[in-house]
C-alpha positions as CSV (number, residue, x, y, z in Angstrom):
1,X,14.1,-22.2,-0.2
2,X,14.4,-18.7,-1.7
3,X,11.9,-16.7,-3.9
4,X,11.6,-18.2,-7.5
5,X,11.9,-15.9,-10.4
6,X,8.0,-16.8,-11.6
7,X,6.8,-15.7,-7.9
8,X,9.3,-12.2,-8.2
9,X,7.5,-11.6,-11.7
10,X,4.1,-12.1,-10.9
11,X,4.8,-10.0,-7.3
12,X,6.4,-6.9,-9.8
13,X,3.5,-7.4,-11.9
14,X,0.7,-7.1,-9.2
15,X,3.2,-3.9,-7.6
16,X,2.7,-2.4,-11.1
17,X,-1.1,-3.4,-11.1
18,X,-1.8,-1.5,-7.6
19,X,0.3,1.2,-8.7
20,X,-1.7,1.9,-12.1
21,X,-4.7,1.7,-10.8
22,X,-4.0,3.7,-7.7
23,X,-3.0,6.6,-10.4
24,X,-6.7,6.4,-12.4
25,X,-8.6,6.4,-8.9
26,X,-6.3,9.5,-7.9
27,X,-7.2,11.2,-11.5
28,X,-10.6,10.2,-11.0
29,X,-11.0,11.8,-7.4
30,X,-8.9,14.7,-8.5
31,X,-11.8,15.5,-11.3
32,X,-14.8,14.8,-9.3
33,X,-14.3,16.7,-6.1
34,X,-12.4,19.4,-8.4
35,X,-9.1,19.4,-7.2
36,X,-7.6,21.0,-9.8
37,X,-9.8,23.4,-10.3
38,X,-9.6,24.6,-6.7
39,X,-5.5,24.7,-6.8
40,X,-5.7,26.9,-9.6
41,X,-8.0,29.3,-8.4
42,X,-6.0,29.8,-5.1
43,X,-3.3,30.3,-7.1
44,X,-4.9,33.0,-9.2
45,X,-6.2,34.7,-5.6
46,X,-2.1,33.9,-4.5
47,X,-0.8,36.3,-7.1
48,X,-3.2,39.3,-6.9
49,X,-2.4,39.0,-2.9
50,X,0.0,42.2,-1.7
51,X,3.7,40.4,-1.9
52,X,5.4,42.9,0.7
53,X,4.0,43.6,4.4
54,X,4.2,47.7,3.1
55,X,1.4,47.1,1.3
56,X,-1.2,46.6,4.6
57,X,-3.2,48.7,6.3
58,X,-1.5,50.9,8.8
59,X,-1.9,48.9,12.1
60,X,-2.2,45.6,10.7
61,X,0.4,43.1,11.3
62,X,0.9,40.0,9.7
63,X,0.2,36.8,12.2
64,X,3.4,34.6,9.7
């Protein structure tokens, strides 16, 4: 006997259930262990790297 349209609804609903909450827990971790707040940062130390290998040190090389 196949799947009845009340059992695919209430399986779509529970799918969208998981999903939400998975989102608020992934918010909520992204706050506490500032997440955010780290990525931005790096990004701020990113752009005031050198972006050319001319700009080391004579006799450095870069390990990339």
């Amino acid at each position: 006997m196949g799947i009845g349209f009340t059992e695919l609804l209430v399986g779509l609903l529970i799918l969208l259930v998981v999903f939400v909450v998975f989102l608020v827990l992934r918010g909520f971790f992204c706050w506490y262990w500032k997440i955010n707040r780290i990525l931005a940062l790096l990004e701020k130390i990113e752009a005031k790297l050198p972006a050319d290998d001319e700009q080391l040190a004579p006799g450095v090389t870069n390990s990339e």
